[in-house]
C-alpha positions as CSV (number, residue, x, y, z in Angstrom):
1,X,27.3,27.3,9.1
2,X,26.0,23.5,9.8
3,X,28.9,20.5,8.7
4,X,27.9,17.7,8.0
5,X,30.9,16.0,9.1
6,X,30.9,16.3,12.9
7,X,34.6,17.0,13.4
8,X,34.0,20.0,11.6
9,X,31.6,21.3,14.2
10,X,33.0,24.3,16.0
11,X,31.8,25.5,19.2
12,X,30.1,28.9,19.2
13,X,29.5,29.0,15.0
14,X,26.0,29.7,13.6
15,X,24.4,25.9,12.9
16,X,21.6,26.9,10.3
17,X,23.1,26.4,6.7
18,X,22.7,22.3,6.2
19,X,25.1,20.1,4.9
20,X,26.3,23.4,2.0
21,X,25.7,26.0,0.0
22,X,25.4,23.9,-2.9
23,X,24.1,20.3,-4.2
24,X,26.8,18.0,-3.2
25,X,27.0,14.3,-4.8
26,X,26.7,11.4,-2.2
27,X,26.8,7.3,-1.7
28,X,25.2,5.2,0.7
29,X,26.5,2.3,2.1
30,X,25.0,-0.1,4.7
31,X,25.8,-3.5,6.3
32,X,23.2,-6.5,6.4
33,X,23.8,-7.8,9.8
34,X,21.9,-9.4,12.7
35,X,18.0,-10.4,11.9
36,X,18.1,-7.3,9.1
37,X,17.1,-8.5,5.5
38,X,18.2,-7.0,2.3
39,X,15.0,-6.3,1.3
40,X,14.5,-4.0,4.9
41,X,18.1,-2.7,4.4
42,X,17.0,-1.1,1.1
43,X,13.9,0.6,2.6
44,X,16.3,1.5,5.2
45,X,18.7,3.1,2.3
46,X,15.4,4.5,0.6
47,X,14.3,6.3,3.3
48,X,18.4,7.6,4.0
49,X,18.4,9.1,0.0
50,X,15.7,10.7,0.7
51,X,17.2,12.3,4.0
52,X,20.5,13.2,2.2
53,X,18.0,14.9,-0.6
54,X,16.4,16.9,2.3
55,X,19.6,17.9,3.4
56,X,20.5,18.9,-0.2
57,X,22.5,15.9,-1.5
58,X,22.2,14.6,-4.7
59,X,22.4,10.4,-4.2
60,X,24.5,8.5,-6.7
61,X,24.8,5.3,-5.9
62,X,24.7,2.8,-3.1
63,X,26.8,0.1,-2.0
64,X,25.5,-3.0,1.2
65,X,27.4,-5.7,2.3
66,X,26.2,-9.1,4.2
67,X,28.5,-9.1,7.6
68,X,28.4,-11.3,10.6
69,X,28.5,-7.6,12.4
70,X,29.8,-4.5,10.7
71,X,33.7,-4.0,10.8
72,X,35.2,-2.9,14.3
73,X,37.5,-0.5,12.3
74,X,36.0,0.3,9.0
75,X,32.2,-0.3,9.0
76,X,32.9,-2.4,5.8
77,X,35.3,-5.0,5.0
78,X,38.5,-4.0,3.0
79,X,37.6,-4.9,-0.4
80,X,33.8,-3.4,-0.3
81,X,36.1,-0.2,1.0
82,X,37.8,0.2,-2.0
83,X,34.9,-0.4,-3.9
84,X,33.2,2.7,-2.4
85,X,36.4,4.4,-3.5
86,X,36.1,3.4,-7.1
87,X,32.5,4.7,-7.2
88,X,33.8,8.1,-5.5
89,X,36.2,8.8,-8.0
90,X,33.3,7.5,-10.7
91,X,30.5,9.6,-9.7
92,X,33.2,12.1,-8.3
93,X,31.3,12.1,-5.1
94,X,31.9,14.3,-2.3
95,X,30.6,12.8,0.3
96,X,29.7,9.0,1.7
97,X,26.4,8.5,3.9
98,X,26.4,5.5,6.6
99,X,23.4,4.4,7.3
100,X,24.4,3.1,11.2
101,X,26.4,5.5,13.6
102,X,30.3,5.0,13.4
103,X,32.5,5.6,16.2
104,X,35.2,8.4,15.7
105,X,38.0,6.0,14.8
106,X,36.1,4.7,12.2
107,X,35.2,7.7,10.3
108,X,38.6,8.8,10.7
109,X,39.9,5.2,9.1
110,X,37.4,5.6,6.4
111,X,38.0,9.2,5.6
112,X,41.6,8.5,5.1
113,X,40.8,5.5,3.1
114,X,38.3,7.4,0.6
115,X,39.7,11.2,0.7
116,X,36.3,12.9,1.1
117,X,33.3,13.6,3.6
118,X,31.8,10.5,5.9
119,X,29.0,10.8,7.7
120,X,26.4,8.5,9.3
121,X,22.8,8.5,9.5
122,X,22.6,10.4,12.9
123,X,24.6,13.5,12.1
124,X,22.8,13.8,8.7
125,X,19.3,13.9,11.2
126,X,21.2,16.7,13.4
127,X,22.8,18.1,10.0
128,X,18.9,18.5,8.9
129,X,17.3,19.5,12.2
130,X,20.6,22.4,12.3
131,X,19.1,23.9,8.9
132,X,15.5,23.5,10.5
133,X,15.3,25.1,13.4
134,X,14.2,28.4,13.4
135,X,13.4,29.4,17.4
136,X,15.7,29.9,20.6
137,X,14.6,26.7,22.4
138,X,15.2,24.2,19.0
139,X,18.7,26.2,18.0
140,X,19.7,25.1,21.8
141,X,18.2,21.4,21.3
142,X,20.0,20.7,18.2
143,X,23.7,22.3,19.3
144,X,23.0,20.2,22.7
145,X,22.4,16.9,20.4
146,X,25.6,17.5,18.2
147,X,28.1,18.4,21.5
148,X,26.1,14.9,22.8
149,X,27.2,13.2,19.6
150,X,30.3,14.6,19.6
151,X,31.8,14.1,22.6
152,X,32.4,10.0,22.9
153,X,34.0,10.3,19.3
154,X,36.5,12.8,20.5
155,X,39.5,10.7,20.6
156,X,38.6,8.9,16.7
157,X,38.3,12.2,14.9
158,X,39.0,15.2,16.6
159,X,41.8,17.4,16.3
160,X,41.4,20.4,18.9
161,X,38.8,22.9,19.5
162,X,39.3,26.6,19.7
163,X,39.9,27.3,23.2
164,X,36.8,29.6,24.8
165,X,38.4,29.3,28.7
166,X,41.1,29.7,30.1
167,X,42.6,32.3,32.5
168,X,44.5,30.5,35.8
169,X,43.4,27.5,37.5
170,X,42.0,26.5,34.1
171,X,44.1,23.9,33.3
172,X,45.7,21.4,34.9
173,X,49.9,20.8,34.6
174,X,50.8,18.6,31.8
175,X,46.8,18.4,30.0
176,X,46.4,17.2,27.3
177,X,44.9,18.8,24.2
178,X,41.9,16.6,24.0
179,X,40.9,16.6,27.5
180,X,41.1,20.1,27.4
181,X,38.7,19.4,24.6
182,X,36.3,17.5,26.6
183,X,36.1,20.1,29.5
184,X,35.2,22.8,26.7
185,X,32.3,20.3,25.9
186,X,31.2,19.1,28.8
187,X,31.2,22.7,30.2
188,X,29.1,23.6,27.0
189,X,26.6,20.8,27.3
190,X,25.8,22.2,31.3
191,X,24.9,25.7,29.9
192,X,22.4,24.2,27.4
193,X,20.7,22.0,29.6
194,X,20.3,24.9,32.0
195,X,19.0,27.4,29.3
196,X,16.7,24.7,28.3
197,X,15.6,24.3,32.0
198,X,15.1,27.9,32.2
199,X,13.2,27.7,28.5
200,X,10.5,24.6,29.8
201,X,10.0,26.8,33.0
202,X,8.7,29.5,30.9
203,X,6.9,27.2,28.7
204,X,5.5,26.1,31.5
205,X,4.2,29.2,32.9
206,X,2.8,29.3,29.1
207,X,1.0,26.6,29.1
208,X,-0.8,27.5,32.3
209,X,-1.6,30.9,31.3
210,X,-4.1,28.9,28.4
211,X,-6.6,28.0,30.9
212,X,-8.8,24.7,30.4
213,X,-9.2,24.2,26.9
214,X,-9.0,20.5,25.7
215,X,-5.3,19.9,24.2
216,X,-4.9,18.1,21.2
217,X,-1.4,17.0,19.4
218,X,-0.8,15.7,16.0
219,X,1.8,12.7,16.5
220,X,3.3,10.7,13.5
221,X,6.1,9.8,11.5
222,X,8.0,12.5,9.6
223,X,6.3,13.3,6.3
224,X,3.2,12.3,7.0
225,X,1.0,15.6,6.0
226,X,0.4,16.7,9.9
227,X,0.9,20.3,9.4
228,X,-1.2,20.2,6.1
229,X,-3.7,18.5,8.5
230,X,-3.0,20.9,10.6
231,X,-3.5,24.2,8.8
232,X,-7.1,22.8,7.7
233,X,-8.7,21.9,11.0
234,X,-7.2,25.5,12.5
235,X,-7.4,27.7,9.1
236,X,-3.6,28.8,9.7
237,X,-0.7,28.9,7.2
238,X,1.8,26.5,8.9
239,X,5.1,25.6,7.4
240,X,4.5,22.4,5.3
241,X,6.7,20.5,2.8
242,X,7.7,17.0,1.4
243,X,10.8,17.0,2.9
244,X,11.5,15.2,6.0
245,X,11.3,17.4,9.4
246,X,9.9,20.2,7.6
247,X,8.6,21.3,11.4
248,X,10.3,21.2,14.4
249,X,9.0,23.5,16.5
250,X,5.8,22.9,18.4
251,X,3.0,24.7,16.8
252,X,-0.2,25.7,18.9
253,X,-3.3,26.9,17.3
254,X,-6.6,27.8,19.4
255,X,-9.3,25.7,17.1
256,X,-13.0,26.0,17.5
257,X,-15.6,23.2,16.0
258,X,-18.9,23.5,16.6
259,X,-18.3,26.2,19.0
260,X,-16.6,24.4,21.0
261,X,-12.9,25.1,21.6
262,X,-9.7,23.3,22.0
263,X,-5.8,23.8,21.7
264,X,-4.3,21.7,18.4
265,X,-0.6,21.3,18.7
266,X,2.1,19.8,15.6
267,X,5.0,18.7,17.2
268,X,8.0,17.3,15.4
269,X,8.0,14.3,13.0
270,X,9.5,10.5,14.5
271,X,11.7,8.3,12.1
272,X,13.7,4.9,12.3
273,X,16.8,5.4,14.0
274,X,16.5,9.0,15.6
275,X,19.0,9.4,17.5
276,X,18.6,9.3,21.2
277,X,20.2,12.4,22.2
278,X,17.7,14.0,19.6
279,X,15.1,11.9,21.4
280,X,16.5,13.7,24.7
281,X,17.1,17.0,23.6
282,X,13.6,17.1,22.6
283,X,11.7,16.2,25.5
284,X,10.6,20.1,26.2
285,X,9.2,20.1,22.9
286,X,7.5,16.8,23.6
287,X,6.2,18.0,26.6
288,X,3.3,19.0,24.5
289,X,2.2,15.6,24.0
290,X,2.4,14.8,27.2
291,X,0.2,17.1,28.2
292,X,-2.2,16.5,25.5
293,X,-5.4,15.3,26.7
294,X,-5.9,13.8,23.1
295,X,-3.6,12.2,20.2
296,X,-4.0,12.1,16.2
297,X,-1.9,9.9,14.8
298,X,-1.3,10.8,11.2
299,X,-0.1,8.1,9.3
300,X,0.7,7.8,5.4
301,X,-1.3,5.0,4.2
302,X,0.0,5.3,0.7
303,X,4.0,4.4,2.2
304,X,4.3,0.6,1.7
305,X,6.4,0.7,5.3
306,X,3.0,2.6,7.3
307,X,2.7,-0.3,9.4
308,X,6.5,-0.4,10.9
309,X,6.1,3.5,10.7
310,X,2.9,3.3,13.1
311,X,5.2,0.8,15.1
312,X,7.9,3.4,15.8
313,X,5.9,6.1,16.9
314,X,4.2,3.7,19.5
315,X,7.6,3.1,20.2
316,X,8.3,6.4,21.3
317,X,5.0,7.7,22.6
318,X,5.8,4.2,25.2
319,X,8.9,5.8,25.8
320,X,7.1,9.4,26.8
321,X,4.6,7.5,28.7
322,X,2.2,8.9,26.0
323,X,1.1,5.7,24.5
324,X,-2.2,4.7,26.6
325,X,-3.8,8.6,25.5
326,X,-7.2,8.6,23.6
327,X,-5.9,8.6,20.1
328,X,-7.7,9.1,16.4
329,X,-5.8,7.1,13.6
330,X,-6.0,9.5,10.7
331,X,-4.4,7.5,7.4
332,X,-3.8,10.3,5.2
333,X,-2.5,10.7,1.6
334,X,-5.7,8.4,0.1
335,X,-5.4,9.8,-3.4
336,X,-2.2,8.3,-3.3
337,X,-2.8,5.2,-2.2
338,X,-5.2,4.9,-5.2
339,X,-2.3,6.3,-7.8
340,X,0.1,3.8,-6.9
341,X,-2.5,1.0,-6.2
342,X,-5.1,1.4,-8.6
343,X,-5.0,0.6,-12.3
344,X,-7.2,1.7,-15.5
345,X,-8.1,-1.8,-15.3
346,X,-10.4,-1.8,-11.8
347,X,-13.9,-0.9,-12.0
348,X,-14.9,1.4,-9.6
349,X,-16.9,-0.8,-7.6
350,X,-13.5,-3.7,-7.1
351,X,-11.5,-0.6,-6.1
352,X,-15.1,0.2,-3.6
353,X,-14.7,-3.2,-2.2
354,X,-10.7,-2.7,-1.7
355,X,-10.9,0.2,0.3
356,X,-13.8,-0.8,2.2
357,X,-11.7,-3.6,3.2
358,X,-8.8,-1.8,4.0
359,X,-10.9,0.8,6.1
360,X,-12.2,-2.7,8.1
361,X,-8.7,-4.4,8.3
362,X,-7.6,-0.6,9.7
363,X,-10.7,-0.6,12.5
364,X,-10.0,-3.9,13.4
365,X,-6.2,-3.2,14.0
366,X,-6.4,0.1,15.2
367,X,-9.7,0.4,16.7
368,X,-12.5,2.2,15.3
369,X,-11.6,5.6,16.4
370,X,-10.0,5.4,12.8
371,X,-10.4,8.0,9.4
372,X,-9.5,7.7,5.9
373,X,-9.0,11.0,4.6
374,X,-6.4,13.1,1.7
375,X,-5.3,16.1,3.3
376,X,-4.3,17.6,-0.1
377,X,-7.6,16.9,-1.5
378,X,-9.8,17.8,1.4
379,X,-11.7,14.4,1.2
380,X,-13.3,13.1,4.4
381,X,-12.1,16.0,6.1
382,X,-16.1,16.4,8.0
383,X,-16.1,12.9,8.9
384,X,-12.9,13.5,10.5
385,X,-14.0,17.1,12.3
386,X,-17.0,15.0,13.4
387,X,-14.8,12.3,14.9
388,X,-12.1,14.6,16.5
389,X,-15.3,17.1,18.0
390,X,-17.4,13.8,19.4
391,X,-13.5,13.0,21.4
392,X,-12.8,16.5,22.6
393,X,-16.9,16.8,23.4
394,X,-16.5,13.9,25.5
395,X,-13.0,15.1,27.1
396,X,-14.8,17.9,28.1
397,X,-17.2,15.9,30.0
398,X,-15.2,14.0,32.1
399,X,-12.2,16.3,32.7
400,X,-15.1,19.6,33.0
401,X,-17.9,17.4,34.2
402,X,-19.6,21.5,35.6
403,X,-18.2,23.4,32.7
404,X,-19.5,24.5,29.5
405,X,-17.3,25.1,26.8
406,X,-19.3,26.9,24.3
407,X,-18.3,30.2,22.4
C-alpha cells in the first residue's frame, strides 16, 4: 500500500494503492509569502485540489495566510492553526494538504496540533506517481524519490523502521535507533540507483537496437492531451485520462506518414513544484527526450495559466539540456477554448477574427512552427501531420543526407 503521509512509508511494502482505499475528505492550506500574490496562490491551490482529487481526495475547504516567510515550526501562525482545526472537526476531515514541502518537525508539530493526516504538495506528487506506475523501472523511480524525501525529515517525524540488516559488525556500540534508520535508507537508496543503472543500460542497448529512424517526443505539462495526441498520430490505444500523471512511463510507437517513418515517444507530464528528487529519479525515463531528434510541445490553450505552464516545461527541458531541440508548439484543447471563451452573443466572424489573432500572437511568440488543433475533436489534426512530416522530412535530410527513408 502507498501512504500518503511519509512516516508511514515502510521499507520493502508494495507502493501502488494511492493515498486509500476509499475517498478521504481533505483541506488545503498555503502561505502568501515572498513576491507570491493571492491571486497566483489560488491557482497554485487550484491546481493542488485537483491533485488531491487525482489521488482520490475529496477537497473541502481551504485556508492561506499572508506571512513575511512561512512559520519555522508550524508552516502557519498559531491562530490560522487552530483555525484549520476548527474546519477539521467541521468538515470532519481526514487529512490536511500543504501546498510547500514541510520539514519533519513540522509535520510532526502540526499533526499533533490537528490529530489527523498532513501532507505537503511533494509527497501527494510521489503519493500519485506510487498509484501510477505500472513497470519495473517507474516502481524503482518512485520508491527511490520517497526514501530521497524521506530521509532529511528523519529526525522530525520518524519513529523506527523495521530492521532488514543486521547480523554482527552491523551495528555499531551504543547506536542509536534513528541512525540505524538512516543506514537502512541510505543502504536502500544505493540498490535503487544501481538497479536503475542496470535498467538505462538495457534501455540503452534498446534504443540502439531501433536503428535510424527519426525520434520524436511529446513534451508538456501534465494534462495536456499528449497521449490522446498520441494515440492519433500512431493509431494505438495508449492510457489517457483527465487526471494529472495519467502516464508515466515512456511510451514508443513506430509511426509512418507519408511513408516515411519515425519513432513517437510520450513521456511523463511536468508541473509547478515537482519535486527534484522526482525530477532525478526520472532522468532514465527522460533520456528519451534527450535523445529525441524532434520536440512537440503540447500545451492546453484553453488553461488560463498555459503561458506559465509553457514557462515551466522550458524550465525543465533547460535543465535536460533539451531546450534548443527543433520543437512544434501544438496548443490543444481548441473546442475548449471556445466553450469557456465564446458566448451566444459573438458572430462567427468576431470569434474568426479572435482566433486568427490568437493563432498570430502564438506564431509570433512561439515561432511559426506552431498548430491549433482539438485532439478530442480531431480538428486540424492534417495540418498538424503535414507540419510534423515537413520537420521529420527535413531531419532526415540532414542527419541521413545518403539515405532514403521510404516504406
Amino acid at each position: 500500500m502507498a501512504f500518503s503521509n511519509p512516516s508511514d512509508w515502510k521499507l520493502g511494502e508494495d507502493l501502488s494503492s494511492g493515498i486509500g482505499d476509499e475517498d478521504e475528505r481533505a483541506l488545503l492550506a498555503a502561505v502568501i509569502y515572498g513576491d507570491l500574490t493571492e491571486t497566483e496562490v489560488e491557482e497554485q491551490l487550484d491546481e493542488l485540489e485537483f491533485l488531491a482529487l487525482t489521488a482520490g481526495a475529496e477537497t473541502m475547504g481551504r485556508v492561506t495566510q499572508k506571512r513575511k516567510n512561512p512559520h519555522p515550526k508550524q508552516y502557519l501562525g498559531t491562530g490560522k492553526i487552530m483555525e484549520l482545526k476548527k474546519l477539521v472537526e467541521k468538515h470532519d476531515a481526514s487529512m490536511v494538504i500543504f501546498d510547500d514541502d514541510l520539514t519533519g518537525s513540522q509535520i510532526n508539530n502540526i499533526e499533533k496540533e490537528l490529530k489527523v493526516k498532513i501532507i505537503d504538495r511533494s509527497s501527494l506528487i510521489l503519493d500519485i506517481f506510487a498509484r501510477r506506475a505500472q513497470t519495473a523501472q517507474a516502481k524503482t523511480q518512485v520508491e527511490l524519490a520517497q526514501l530521497q524525501y524521506l530521509l532529511p525529515r528523519l529526525r522530525g517525524m520518524w519513529t523506527h523502521l523495521e530492521r532488514q540488516r543486521g547480523g554482527i559488525g552491523m551495528r555499531g556500540p551504543g547506536e542509536k535507533e534513528i541512525e540505524t534508520d538512516r543506514r537502512i535508507i541510505r543502504t536502500k537508496i544505493s540498490q535503487l540507483q544501481e538497479k536503475l543503472e542496470k535498467i538505462e543500460l538495457q534501455n540503452k542497448t534498446r534504443r540502439k537496437q531501433r536503428g535510424q529512424l527519426i525520434r520524436v517526443s511529446l513534451v508538456g505539462y501534465t494534462n495536456v492531451g499528449k497521449s490522446t495526441i498520441m494515440n492519433l498520430l500512431s493509431k494505438s490505444e495508449v492510457f489517457a485520462e483527465d487526471k494529472l500523471f495519467a502516464t508515466l512511463d515512456t511510451t514508443v510507437r513506430k509511426v509512418v506518414l507519408d511513408r516515411t517513418p519515425f519513432l513517437l515517444s510520450d513521456t511523463v507530464g511536468f508541473i509547478r513544484k515537482l519535486p527534484h528528487h522526482l525530477v532525478d529519479s526520472f532522468k532514465t525515463t527522460l533520456d528519451e527526450v534527450n535523445e529525441s531528434d524532434i520536440l512537440v510541445h503540447v500545451v492546453d490553450i484553453a488553461h488560463p495559466q498555459y503561458e506559465d505552464h509553457i514557462e515551466t516545461v522550458n524550465k525543465t527541458l533547460m535543465e535536460l539540456g533539451s531546450l534548443e531541440k527543433p520543437t512544434l508548439m501544438i496548443f490543444n484543447k481548441m473546442d475548449l477554448f471556445r466553450e469557456r471563451n465564446f458566448d451566444d452573443l459573438l458572430d462567427s466572424e468576431t470569434k474568426s477574427e479572435i482566433e486568427t489573432g490568437l493563432r498570430q500572437s502564438l506564431e509570433k511568440k512561439y515561432g511559426e512552427n506552431c498548430v491549433m488543433i482539438s485532439a478530442q475533436t480531431k480538428e486540424n489534426i492534417q495540418k498538424l501531420r503535414k507540419i510534423l512530416l515537413d520537420m521529420v522530412t527535413l531531419q532526415y535530410r540532414q542527419k541521413y543526407p545518403y539515405q532514403a527513408k521510404k516504406w
